[in-house]
C-alpha positions as CSV (number, residue, x, y, z in Angstrom):
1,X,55.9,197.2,-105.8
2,X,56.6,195.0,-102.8
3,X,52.7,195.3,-102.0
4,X,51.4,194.1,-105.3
5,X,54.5,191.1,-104.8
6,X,52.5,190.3,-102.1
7,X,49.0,190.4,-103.3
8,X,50.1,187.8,-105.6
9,X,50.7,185.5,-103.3
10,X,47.4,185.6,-101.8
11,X,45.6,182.4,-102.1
12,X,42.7,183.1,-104.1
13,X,44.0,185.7,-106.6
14,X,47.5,182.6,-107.0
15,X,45.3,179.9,-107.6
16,X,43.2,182.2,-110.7
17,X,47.1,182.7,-111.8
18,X,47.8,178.9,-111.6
19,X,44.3,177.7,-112.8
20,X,44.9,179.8,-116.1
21,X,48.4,179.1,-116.7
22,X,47.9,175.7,-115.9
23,X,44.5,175.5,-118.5
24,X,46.8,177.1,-121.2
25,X,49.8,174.8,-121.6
26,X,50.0,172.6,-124.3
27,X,49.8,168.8,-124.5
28,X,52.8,167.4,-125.6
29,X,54.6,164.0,-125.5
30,X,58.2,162.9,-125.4
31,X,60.4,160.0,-125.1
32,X,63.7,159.1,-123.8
33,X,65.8,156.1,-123.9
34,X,67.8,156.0,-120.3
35,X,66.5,152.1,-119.6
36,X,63.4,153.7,-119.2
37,X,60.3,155.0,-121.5
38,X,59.4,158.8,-120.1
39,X,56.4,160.8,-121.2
40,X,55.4,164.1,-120.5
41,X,51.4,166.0,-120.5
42,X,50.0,163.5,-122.7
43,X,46.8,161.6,-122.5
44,X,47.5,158.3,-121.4
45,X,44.5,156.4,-123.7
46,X,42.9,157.3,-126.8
47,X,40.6,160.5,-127.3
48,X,37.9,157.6,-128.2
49,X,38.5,155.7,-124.8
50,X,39.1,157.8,-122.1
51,X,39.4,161.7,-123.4
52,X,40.2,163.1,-119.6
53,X,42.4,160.6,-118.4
54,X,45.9,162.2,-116.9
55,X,49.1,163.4,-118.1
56,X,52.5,162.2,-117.5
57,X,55.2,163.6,-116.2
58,X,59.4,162.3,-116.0
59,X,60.0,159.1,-114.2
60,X,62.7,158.6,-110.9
61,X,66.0,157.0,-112.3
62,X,65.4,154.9,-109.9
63,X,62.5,153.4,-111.5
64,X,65.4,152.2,-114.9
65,X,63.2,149.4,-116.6
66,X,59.8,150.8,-116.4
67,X,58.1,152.6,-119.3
68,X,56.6,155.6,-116.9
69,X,53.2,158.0,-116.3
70,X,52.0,160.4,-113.9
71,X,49.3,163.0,-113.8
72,X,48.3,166.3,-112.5
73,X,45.1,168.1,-112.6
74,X,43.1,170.9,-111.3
75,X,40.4,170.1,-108.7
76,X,36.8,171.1,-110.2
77,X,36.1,172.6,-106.8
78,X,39.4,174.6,-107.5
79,X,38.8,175.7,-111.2
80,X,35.2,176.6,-110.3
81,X,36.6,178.9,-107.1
82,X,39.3,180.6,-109.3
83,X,36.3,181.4,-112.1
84,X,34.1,182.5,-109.6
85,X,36.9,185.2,-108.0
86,X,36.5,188.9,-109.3
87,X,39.4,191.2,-110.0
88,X,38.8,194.1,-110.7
89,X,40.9,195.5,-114.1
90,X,43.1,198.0,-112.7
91,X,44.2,195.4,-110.0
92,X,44.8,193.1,-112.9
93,X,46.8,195.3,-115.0
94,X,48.8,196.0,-112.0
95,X,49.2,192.0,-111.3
96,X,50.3,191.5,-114.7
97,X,52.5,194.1,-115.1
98,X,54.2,192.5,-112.1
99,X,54.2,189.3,-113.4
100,X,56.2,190.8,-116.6
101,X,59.0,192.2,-114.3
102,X,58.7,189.1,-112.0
103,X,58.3,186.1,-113.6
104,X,60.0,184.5,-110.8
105,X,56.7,185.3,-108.8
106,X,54.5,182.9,-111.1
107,X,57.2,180.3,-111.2
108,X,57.2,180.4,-107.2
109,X,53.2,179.8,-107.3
110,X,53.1,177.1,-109.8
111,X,55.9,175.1,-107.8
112,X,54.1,175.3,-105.0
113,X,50.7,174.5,-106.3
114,X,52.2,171.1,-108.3
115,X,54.1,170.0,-104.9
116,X,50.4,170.0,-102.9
117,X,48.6,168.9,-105.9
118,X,51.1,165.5,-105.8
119,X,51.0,165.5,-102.1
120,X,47.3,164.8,-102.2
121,X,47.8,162.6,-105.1
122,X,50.1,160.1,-103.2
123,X,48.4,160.1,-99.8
124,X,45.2,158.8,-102.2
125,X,47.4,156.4,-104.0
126,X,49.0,155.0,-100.2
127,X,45.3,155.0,-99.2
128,X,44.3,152.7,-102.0
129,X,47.3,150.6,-101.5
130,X,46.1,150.0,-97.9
131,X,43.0,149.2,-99.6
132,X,44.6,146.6,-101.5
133,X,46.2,144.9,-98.4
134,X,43.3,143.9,-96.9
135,X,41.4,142.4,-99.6
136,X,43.4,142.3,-102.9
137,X,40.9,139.1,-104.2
138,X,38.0,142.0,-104.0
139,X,40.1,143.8,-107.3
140,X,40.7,140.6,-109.4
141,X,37.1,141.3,-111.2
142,X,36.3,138.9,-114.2
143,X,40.3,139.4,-115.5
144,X,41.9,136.7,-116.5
145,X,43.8,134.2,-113.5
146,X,46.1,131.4,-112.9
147,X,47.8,130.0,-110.3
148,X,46.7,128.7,-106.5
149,X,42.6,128.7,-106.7
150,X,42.6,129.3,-103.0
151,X,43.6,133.3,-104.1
152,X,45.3,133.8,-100.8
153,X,48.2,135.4,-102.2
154,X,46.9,137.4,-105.2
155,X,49.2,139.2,-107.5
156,X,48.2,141.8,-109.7
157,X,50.1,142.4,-113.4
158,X,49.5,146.3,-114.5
159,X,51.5,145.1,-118.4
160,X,51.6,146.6,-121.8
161,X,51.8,143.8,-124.9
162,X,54.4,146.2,-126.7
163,X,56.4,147.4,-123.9
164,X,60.1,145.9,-123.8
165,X,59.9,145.8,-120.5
166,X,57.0,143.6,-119.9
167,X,58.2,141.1,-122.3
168,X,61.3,141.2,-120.3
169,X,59.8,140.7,-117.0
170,X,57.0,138.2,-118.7
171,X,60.3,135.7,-118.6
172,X,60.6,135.6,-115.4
173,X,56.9,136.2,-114.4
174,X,56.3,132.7,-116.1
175,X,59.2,130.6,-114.4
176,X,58.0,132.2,-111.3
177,X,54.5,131.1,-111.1
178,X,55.7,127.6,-112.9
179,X,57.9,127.3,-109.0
180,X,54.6,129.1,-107.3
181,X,51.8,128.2,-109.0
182,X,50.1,126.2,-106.0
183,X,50.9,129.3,-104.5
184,X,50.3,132.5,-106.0
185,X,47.0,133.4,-107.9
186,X,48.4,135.6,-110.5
187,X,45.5,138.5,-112.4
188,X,46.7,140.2,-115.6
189,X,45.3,144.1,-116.0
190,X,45.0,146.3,-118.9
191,X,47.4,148.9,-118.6
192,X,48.3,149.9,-122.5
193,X,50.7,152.8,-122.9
194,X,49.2,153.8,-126.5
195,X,50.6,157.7,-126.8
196,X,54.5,155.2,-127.2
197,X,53.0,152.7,-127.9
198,X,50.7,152.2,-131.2
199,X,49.9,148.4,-131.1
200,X,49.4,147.9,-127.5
201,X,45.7,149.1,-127.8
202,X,44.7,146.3,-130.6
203,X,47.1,144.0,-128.4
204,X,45.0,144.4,-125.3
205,X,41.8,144.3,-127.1
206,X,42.4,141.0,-129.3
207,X,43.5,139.6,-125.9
208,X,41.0,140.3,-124.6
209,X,39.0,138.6,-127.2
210,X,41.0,135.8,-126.9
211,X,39.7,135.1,-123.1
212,X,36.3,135.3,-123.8
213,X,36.8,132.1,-125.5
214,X,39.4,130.2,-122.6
215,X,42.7,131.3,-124.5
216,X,44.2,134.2,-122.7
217,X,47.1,133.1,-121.4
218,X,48.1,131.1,-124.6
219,X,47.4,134.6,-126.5
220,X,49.4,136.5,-124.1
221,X,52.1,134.4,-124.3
222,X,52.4,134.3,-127.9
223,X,52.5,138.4,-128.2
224,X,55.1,138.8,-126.0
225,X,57.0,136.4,-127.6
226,X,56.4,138.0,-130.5
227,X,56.6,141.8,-129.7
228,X,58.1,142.8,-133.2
229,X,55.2,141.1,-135.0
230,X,52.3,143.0,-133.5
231,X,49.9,143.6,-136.4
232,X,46.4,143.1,-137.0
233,X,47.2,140.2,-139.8
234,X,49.2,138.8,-136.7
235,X,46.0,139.3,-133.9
236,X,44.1,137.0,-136.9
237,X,47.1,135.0,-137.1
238,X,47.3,133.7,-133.5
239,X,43.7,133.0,-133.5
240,X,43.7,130.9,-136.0
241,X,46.6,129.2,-134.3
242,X,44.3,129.1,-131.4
243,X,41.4,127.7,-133.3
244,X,39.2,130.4,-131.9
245,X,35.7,131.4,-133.7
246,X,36.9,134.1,-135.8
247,X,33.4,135.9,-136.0
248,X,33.0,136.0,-131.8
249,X,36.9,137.0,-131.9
250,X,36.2,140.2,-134.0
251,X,33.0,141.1,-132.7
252,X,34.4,140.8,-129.1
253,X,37.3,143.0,-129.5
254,X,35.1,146.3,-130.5
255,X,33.3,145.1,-127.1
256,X,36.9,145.3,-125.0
257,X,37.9,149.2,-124.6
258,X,35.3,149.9,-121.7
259,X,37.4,146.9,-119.8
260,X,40.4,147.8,-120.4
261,X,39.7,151.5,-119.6
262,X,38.1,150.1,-116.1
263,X,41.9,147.9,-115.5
264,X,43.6,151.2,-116.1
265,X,41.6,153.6,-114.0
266,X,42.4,150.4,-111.3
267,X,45.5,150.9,-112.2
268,X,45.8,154.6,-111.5
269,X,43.9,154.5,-108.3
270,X,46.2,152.2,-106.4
271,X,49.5,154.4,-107.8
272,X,50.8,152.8,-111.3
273,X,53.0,155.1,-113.0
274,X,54.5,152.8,-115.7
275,X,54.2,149.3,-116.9
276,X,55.2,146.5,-115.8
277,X,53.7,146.6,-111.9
278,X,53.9,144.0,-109.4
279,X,51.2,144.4,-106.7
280,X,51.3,141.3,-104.7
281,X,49.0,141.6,-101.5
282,X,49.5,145.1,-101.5
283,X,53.7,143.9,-102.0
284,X,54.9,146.5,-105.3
285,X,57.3,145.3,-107.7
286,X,57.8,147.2,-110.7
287,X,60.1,147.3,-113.7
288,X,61.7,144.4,-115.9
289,X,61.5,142.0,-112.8
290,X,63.3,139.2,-111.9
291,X,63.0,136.0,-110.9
292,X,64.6,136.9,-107.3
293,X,63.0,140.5,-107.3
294,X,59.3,138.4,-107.6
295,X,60.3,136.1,-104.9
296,X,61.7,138.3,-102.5
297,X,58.6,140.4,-102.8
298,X,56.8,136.6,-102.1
299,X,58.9,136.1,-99.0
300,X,57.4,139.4,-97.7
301,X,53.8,138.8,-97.9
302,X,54.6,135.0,-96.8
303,X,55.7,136.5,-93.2
């Protein structure tokens, strides 16, 4: 018995254990209300937009004031070395037969498999972030800007039209750039939480829309003012208000998912877990920010 407790824990034949536990769990999503939005395995866009795209897992209390995501997933060079390992069928009986006396043994191989998996996962994120540092003008793309046009000081803004949160934190974004706007070049980027949050897909994409023809910020402004309202007779609403071309309007926001899918890959590449995110030369902010926690973080890049 001892023997086969040890042949389980043998790289290969542990991650073919992991690999097919892991492949079998279900998706699921959940929510909690703690000051915080937390989600868990679920897709993080549509099926239509971006059918691979990671899972979620619990948020760090620490983090109150952000609506959260996170993602694990096998390797392909990992899924394609445990389906190439043989095991013979006696040695598999015996394995699982183990497994049904020792559960514990599983457990211990999954635990250990998820801490390296997010090991690798953060040293990429830090990696990006150092990426970011050095030349965060190189990520503003054709997303909509304000602020300083010498883009010295470039802050990114990972938001979600229907998370609380962001229209929170859009309070004090706006009186901060209205004190730093000579200052502070200030991109907004796609990050729409849709498994919680229904509208904030036809938010993004009407927008969206709405910049191709000059009016971004005074559509942004007017959903988060008016989170409760979200609606497509509302997206038609404020561009009327706007006295935008109705005709471009529509046509431009079935043209919008592949950009907002790019923004969120962004997004997930330099370590966003949860809307709002701050990322001010490579300076992260997240949560329902302040006026003081934005210019604290604006004092440290100033240095």
């Amino acid at each position: 018995m001892n023997n086969l407790l040890n042949l389980c824990r043998l790289p290969i034949l542990s991650l073919l254990l992991s690999s097919l536990f892991l492949g079998s769990l279900p998706a699921r999503a959940t929510t909690q209300t703690a000051g915080t939005n937390r989600l868990a395995t679920i897709s993080s866009l549509p099926q239509s937009i971006s059918p691979k795209e990671g899972s979620a897992k619990e948020s760090n209390p620490a983090t109150d004031g952000v609506t959260n995501l996170n993602r694990s997933a096998i390797l392909p060079s990992q899924t394609l070395l445990a389906q190439s390992t043989k095991v013979s069928p006696q040695l598999e009986k015996q394995v699982l037969e183990v497994l049904r006396k020792h559960p514990e043994v599983l457990l211990e191989i999954l635990q250990k498999y998820t801490i390296e998996q997010e090991k690798k996962q953060q040293q990429a994120q830090l990696e990006a972030l150092k990426q970011v540092r050095k030349n965060t003008k190189a990520l503003i793309g054709d997303s909509p800007v304000m602020g300083a046009s010498d883009r010295q000081i470039v802050m990114l803004v990972f938001s979600d039209f229907q998370c609380p949160f962001c229209g929170t934190a859009n309070k004090s974004l706006k009186e901060f750039m209205a004190k730093n706007k000579d200052k502070v070049t200030l991109v907004y980027k796609h990050f729409p939480l849709t498994q919680i949050h229904p509208e904030a897909l036809p938010a993004a994409r009407a927008a969206w829309a709405a910049n191709k023809q000059g009016k971004f910020w005074e559509y942004h402004d007017t959903l988060f003012a008016n989170q409760a309202k979200l609606s497509e007779a509302f997206y038609t609403e404020i561009a009327t208000s706007l006295k935008l071309d109705l005709k471009k309007f529509d046509a431009d926001r079935k043209l919008a998912d592949n950009f907002i899918v790019e923004d969120f890959k962004l997004g997930r590449r330099v370590g966003v877990d949860g809307t709002p995110t701050f990322i001010m030369n490579g300076e992260v902010v997240t949560g329902a920010a302040s006026l003081a926690d934005l210019e604290k973080a604006l004092a440290k890049v100033r240095k």
